[in-house]
VOPAGU-2260 file (C-alpha; in pm, 1 decimal, decimal comma):
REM VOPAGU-2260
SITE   aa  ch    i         X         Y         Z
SITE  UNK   A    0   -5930,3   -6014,0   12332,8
SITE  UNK   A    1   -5675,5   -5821,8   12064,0
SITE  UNK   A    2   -5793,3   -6048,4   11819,3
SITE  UNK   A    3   -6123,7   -6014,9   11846,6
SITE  UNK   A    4   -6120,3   -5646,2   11876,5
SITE  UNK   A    5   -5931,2   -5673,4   11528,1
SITE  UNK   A    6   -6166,9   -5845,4   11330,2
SITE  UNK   A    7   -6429,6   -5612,5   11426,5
SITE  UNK   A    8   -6263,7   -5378,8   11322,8
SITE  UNK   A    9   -6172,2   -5491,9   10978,1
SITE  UNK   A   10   -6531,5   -5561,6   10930,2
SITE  UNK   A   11   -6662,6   -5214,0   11017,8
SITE  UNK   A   12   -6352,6   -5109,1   10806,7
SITE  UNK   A   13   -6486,3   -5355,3   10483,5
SITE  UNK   A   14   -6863,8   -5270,1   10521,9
SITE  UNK   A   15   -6794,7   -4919,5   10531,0
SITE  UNK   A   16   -6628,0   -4947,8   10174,0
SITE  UNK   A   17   -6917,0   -5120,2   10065,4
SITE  UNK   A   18   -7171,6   -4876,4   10169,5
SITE  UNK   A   19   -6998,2   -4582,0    9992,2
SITE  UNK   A   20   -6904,2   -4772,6    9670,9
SITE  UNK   A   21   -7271,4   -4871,8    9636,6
SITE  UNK   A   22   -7361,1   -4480,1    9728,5
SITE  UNK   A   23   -7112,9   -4381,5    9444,3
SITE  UNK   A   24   -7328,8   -4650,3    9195,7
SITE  UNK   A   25   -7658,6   -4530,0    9306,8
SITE  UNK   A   26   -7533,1   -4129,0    9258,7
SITE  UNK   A   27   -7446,4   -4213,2    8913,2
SITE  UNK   A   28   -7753,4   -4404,9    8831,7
SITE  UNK   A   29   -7957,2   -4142,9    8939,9
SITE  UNK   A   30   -7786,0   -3870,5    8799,4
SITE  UNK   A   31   -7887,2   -3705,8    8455,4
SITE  UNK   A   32   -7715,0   -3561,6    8212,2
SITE  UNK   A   33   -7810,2   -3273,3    8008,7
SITE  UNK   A   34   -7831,5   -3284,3    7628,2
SITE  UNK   A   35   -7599,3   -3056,2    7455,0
SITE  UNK   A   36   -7717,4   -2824,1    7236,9
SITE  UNK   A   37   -7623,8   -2937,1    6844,3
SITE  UNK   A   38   -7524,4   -2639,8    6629,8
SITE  UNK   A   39   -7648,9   -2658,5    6272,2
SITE  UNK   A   40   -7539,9   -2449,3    6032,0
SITE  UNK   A   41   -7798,8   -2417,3    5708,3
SITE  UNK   A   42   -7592,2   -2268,5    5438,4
SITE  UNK   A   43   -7773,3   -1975,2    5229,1
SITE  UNK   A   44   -7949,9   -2094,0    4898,6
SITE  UNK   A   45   -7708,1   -1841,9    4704,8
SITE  UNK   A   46   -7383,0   -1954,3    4842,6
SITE  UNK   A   47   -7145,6   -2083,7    4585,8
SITE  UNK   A   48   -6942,5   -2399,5    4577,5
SITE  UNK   A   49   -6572,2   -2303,8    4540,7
SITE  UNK   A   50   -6338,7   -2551,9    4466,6
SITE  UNK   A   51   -6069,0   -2500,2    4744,5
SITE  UNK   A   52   -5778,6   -2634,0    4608,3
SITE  UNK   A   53   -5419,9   -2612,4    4797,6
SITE  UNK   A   54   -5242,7   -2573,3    4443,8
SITE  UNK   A   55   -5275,3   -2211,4    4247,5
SITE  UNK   A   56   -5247,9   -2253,4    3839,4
SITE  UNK   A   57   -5098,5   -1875,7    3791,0
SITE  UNK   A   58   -4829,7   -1819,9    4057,4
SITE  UNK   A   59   -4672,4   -1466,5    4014,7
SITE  UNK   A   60   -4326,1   -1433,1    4117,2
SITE  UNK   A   61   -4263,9   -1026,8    4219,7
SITE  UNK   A   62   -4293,1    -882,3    3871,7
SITE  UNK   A   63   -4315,4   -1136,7    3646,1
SITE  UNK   A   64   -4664,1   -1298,4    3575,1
SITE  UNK   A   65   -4707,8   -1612,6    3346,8
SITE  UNK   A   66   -4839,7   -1550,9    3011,3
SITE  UNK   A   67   -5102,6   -1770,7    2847,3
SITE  UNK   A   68   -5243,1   -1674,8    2520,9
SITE  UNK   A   69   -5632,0   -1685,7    2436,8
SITE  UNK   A   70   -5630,6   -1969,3    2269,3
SITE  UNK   A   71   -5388,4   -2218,3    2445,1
SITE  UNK   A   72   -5489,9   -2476,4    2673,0
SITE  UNK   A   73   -5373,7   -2490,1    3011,1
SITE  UNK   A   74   -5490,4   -2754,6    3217,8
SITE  UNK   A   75   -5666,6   -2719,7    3554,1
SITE  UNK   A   76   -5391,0   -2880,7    3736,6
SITE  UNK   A   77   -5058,2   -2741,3    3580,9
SITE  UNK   A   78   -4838,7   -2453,2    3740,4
SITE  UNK   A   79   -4706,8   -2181,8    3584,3
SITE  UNK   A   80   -4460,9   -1964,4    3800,6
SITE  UNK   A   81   -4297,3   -1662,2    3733,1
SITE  UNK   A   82   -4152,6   -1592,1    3383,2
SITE  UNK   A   83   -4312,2   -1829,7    3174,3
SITE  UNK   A   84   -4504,5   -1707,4    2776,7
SITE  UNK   A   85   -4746,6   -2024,8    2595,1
SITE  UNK   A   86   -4793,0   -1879,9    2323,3
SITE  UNK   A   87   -5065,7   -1948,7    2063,9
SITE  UNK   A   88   -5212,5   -2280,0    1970,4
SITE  UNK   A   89   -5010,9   -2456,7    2258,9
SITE  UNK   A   90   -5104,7   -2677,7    2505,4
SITE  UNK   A   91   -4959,6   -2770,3    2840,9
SITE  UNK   A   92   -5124,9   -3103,8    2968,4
SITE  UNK   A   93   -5224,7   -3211,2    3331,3
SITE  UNK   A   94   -5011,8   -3205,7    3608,6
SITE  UNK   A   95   -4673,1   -3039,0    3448,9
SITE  UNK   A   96   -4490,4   -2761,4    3630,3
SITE  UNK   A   97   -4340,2   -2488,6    3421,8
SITE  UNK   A   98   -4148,2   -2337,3    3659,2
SITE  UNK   A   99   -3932,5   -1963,6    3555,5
SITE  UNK   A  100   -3847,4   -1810,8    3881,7
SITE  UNK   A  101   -3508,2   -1773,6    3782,1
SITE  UNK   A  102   -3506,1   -1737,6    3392,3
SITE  UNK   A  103   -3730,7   -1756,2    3124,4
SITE  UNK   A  104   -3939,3   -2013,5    3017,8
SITE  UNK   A  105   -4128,0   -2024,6    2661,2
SITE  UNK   A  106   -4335,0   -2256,6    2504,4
SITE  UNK   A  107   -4399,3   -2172,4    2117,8
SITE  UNK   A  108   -4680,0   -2178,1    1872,1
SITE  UNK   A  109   -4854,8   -2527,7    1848,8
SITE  UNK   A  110   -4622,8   -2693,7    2038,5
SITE  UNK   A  111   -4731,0   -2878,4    2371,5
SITE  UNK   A  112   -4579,2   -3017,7    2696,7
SITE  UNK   A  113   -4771,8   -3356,8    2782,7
SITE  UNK   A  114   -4829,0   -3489,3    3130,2
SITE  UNK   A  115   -4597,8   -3485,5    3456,3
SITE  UNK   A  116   -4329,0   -3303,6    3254,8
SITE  UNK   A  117   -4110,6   -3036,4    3436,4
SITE  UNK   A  118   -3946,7   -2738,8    3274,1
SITE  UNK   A  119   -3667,2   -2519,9    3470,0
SITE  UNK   A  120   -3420,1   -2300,3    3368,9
SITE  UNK   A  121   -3140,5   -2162,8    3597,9
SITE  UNK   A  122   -2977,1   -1880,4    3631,0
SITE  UNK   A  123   -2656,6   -1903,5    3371,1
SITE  UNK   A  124   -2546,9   -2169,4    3177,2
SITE  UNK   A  125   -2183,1   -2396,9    3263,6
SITE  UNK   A  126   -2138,0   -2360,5    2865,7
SITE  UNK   A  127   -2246,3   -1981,4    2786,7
SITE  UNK   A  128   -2496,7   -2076,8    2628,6
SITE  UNK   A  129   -2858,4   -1882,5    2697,1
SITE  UNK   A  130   -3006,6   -1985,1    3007,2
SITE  UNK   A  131   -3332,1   -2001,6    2923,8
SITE  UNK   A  132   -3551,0   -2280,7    2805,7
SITE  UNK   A  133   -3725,9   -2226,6    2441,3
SITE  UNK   A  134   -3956,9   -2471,6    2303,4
SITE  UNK   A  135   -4017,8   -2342,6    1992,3
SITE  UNK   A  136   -4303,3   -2437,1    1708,1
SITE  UNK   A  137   -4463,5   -2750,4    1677,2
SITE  UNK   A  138   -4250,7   -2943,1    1932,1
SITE  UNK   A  139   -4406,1   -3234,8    2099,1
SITE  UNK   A  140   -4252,5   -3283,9    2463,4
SITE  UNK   A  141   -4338,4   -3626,3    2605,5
SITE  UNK   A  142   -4510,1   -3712,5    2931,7
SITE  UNK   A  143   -4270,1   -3740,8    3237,5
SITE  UNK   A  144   -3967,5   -3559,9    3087,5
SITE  UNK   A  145   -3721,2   -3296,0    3224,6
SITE  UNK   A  146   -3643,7   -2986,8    3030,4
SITE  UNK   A  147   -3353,8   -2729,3    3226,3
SITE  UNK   A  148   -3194,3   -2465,2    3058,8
SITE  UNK   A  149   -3194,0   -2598,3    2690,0
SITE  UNK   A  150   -3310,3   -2491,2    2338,8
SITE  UNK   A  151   -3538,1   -2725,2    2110,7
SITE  UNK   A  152   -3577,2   -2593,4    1767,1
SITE  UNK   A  153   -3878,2   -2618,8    1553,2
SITE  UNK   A  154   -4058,3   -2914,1    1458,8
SITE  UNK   A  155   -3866,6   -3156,5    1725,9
SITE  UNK   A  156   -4007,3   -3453,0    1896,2
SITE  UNK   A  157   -3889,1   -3515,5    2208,3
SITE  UNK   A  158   -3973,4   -3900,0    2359,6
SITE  UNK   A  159   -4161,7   -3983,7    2703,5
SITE  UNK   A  160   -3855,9   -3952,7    3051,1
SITE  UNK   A  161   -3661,5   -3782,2    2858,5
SITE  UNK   A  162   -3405,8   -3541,9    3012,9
SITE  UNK   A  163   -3232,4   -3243,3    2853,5
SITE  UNK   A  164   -2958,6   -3108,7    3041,8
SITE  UNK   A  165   -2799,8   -2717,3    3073,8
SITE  UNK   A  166   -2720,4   -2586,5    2743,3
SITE  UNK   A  167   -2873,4   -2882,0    2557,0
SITE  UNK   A  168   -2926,3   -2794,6    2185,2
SITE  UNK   A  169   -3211,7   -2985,7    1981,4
SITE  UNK   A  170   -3213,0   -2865,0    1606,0
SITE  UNK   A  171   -3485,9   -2796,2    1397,8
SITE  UNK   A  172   -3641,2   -3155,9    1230,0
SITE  UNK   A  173   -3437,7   -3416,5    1514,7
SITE  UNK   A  174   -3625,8   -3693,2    1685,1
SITE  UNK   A  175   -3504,8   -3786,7    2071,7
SITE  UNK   A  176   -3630,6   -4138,0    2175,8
SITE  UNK   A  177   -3792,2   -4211,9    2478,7
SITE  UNK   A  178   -3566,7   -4175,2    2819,6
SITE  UNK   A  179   -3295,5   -4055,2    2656,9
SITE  UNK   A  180   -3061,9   -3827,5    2866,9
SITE  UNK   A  181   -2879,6   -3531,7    2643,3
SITE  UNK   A  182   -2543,2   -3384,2    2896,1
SITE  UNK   A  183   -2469,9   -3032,0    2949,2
SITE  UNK   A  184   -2393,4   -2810,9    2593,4
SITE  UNK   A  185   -2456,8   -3118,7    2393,9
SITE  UNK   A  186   -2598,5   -3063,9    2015,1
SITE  UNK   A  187   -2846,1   -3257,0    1800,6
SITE  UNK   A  188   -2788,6   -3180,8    1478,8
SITE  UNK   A  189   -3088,4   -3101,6    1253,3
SITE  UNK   A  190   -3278,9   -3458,0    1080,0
SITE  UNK   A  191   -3128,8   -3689,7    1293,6
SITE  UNK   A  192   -3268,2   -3957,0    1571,7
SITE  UNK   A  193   -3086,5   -3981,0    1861,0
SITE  UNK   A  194   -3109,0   -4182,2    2153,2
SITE  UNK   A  195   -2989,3   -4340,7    2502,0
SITE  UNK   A  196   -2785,0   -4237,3    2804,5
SITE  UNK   A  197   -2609,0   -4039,7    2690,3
SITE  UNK   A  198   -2762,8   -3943,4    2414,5
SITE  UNK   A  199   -2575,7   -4062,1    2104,1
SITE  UNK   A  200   -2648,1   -4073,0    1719,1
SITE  UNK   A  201   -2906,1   -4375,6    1568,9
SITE  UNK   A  202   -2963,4   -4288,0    1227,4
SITE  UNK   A  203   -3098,5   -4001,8    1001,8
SITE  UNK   A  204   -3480,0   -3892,7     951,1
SITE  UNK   A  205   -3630,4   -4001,0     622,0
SITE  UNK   A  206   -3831,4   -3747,7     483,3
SITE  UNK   A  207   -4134,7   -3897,0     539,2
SITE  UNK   A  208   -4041,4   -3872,9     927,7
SITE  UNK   A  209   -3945,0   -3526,2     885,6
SITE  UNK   A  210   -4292,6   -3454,6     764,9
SITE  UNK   A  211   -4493,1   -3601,0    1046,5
SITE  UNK   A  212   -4332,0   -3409,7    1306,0
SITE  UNK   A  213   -4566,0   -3116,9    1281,9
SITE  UNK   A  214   -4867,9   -3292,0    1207,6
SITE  UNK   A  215   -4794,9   -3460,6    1498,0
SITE  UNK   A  216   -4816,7   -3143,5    1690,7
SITE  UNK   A  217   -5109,4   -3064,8    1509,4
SITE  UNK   A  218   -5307,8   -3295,1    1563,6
SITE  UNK   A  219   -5232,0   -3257,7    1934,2
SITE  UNK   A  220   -5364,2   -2901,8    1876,3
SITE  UNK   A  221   -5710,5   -3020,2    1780,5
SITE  UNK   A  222   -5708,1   -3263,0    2035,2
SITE  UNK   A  223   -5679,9   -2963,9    2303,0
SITE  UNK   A  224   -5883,4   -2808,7    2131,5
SITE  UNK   A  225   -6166,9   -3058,1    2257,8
SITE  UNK   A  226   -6066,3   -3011,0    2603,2
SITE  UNK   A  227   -6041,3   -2639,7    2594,4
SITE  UNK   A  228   -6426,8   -2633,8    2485,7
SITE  UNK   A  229   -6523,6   -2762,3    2840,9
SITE  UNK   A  230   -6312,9   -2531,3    3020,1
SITE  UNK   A  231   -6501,7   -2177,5    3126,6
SITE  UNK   A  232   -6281,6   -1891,6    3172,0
SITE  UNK   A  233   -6237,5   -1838,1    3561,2
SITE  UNK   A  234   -6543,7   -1637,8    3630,2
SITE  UNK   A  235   -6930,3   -1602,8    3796,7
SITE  UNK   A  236   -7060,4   -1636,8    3448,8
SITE  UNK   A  237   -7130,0   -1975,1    3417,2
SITE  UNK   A  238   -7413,5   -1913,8    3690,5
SITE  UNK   A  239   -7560,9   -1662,7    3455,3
SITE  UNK   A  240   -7560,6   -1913,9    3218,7
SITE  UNK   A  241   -7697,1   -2186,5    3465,5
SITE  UNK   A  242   -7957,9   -1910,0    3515,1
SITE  UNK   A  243   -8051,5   -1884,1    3172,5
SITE  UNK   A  244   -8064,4   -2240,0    3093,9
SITE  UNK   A  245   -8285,0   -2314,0    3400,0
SITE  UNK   A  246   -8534,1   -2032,4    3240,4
SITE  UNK   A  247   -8531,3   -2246,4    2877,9
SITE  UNK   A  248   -8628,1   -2547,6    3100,7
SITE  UNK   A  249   -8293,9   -2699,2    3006,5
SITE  UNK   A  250   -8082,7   -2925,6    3229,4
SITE  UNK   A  251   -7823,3   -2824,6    3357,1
């Protein structure tokens, strides 16, 4: 009789679970769900595109605020912080980082810092030599090298991953190959090619070699020159100009 009285219970237990699991489909079925509302935004026909970019080309640093002359290039992607002068004719090429938050920084006439390359100067000098970092006239700095508290002369080339160390002196007319490292207060004496690391004497400039140091700069010059030309200052003008253009039934 227990037995019995057992199963019949575990079936009205069972088909009980049934029932409401298949009340539970059916509710769910049956059910409908209300469309939410999409939110469109339609932008205004006057709205301008800014390029939003996380990196600033000018960064002032309390009272000191980079210097760039009229007619130097500067590429779009370069930083300039703090106490930094390019003076005229120079160019500073994509993606180097002049940064003179804690001395000065100068790059001179015709001279130009190529791609990647970063230039530092710190506070003092192990050597007592000045701090700060002078590129003078018609130096060429190669892509990817480090400049930090040092002193290059005029009419200098200095090679691709190089690396000039505090108090570094290059004088006027010297050639440094490519990845050489120059140590702390070391001199390059003027008309010379040096190379390695350390940097060590190779042989003297002829003076053919001598001479196409600053028409190397130069013709770096005119080649910025080129890039400079598609380069608006950073203003609204250009939409005047869009403006005007549309009006000639130009393309823009």
């Amino acid at each position: 009789m227990a037995t019995s009285l057992a199963r019949f219970s575990r079936r009205g237990v069972t088909s009980n679970l049934i029932r409401r699991y298949f009340a539970a489909e059916a509710a769910v079925a049956t059910k409908t769900e209300v469309p939410k509302p999409k939110l469109t935004v339609t932008p205004s026909p006057d709205r301008v595109k800014w390029d939003y970019r996380g990196q600033r080309q000018i960064i002032p640093l309390g009272q000191w605020l980079p210097k760039v002359a009229v007619d130097a290039y500067v590429a779009p992607n370069v930083v300039l912080a703090g106490q930094v002068t390019v003076w005229d004719g120079s160019s500073v090429w994509n993606a180097a980082v002049l940064r003179g938050d804690l001395n000065k920084i100068t790059v001179g006439f015709c001279s130009n810092v190529q791609e990647r390359c970063v230039v530092h100067a710190a506070w003092s000098s192990p050597t007592g030599l000045p701090a700060d970092t002078l590129i003078d006239r018609y130096v060429t700095v190669g892509a990817y090298s480090l400049l930090r508290s040092c002193t290059i002369e005029p009419e200098c080339i200095i090679g691709q991953h190089s690396i000039l160390m505090e108090g570094s002196l290059v004088e006027t007319r010297s050639i440094l190959e490519a990845g050489s490292v120059v140590p702390p207060g070391r001199r390059i004496p003027s008309g010379e090619l040096w190379g390695g690391n350390p940097a060590r004497f190779i042989r003297t400039l002829t003076n053919e070699e001598t001479l196409e140091i600053p028409k190397l700069a130069v013709a770096i010059n005119h080649l910025s020159g080129d890039y400079f030309s598609e380069f608006l200052p950073y203003s609204t003008v250009y939409l005047e100009v869009e403006k005007f253009k549309k009006s000639l039934r130009i393309a823009v």
